[in-house]
C-alpha positions in Angstrom: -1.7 18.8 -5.0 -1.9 15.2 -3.5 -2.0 13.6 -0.2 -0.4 10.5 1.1 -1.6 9.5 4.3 0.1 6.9 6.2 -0.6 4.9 8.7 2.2 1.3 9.9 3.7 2.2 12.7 1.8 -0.3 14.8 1.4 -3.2 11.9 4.0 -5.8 13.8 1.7 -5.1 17.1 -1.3 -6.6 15.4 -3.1 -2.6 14.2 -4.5 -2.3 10.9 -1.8 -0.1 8.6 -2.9 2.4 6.3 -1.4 4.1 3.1 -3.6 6.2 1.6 -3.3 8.6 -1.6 -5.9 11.4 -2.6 -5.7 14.1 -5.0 -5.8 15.3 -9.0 -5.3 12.9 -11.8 -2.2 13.5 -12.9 -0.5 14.9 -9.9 1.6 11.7 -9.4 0.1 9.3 -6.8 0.2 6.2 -8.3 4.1 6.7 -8.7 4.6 8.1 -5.4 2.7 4.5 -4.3 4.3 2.5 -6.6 7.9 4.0 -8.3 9.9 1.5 -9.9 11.8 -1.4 -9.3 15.2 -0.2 -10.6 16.8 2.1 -9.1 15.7 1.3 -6.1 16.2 4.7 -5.0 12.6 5.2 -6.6 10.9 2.6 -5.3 7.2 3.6 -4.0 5.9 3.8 -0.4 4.2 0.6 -0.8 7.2 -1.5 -1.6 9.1 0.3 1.2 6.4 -0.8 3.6 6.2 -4.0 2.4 10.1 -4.6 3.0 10.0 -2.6 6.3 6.9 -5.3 7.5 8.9 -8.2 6.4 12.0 -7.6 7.7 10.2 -6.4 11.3 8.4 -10.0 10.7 11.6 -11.9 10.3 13.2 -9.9 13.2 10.5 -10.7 15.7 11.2 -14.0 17.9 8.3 -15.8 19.9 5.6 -14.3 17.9 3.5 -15.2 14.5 2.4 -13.0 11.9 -0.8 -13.0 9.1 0.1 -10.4 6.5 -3.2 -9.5 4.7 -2.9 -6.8 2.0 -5.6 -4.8 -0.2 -5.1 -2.4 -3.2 -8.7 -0.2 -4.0 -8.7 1.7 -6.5 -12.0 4.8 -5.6 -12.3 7.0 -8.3 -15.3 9.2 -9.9 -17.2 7.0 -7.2 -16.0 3.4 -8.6 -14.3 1.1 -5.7 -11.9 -1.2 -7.6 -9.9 -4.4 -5.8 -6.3 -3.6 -8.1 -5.1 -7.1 -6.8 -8.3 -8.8 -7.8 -8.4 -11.3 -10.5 -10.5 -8.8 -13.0 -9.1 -5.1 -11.8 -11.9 -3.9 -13.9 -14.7 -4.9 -11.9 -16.7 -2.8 -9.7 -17.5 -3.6 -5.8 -20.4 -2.9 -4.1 
C-alpha cells in the first residue's frame, strides 16, 4: 500500500504544488514518481507535472513565471535534498 498525494492545480496562479508519495519500501513509489523515459506511456507523475507546468507557462500571455523545484527524500527519519549536489547528505 502507497499513497500519492497531489497537489498543482493552482501552480500557474502563483500556489505552492505538491506531489507527495508515502508508503512500504518496495511497494513502487519511486516509479510511480519517476517511470521512465521511453515509452512514454510510463513516464512518472513528476515528469507529467513538469510538462503540464511548462506548457501552462508557455501558454500564458501577460504574465511571468519562477519555477522552483525540490526533491526530499524522508526515510527512517533522514531528510535528503535528491537534487542536491551530494544526495547523500543529511539536512537538518
Amino acid at each position: 500500500f502507497y499513497l500519492v498525494f497531489l497537489h498543482f492545480q493552482g501552480v500557474t496562479e502563483g500556489y505552492n504544488g505538491t506531489i507527495f508519495a508515502y508508503g512500504q519500501t518496495g511497494s513502487g513509489k519511486s516509479f510511480t514518481m519517476q517511470g521512465v523515459v521511453d515509452p512514454s506511456t510510463q513516464k512518472g507523475i513528476i515528469p507529467r507535472a513538469f510538462e503540464h507546468i511548462f506548457e501552462s507557462v508557455q501558454c500564458a500571455e501577460n504574465a511571468k513565471f519562477l519555477v522552483r523545484a525540490s526533491y526530499l527524500e524522508i526515510y527512517n527519519e533522514d531528510i535528503r535534498d535528491l537534487l542536491g549536489a551530494d544526495t547523500k547528505q543529511k539536512l537538518e
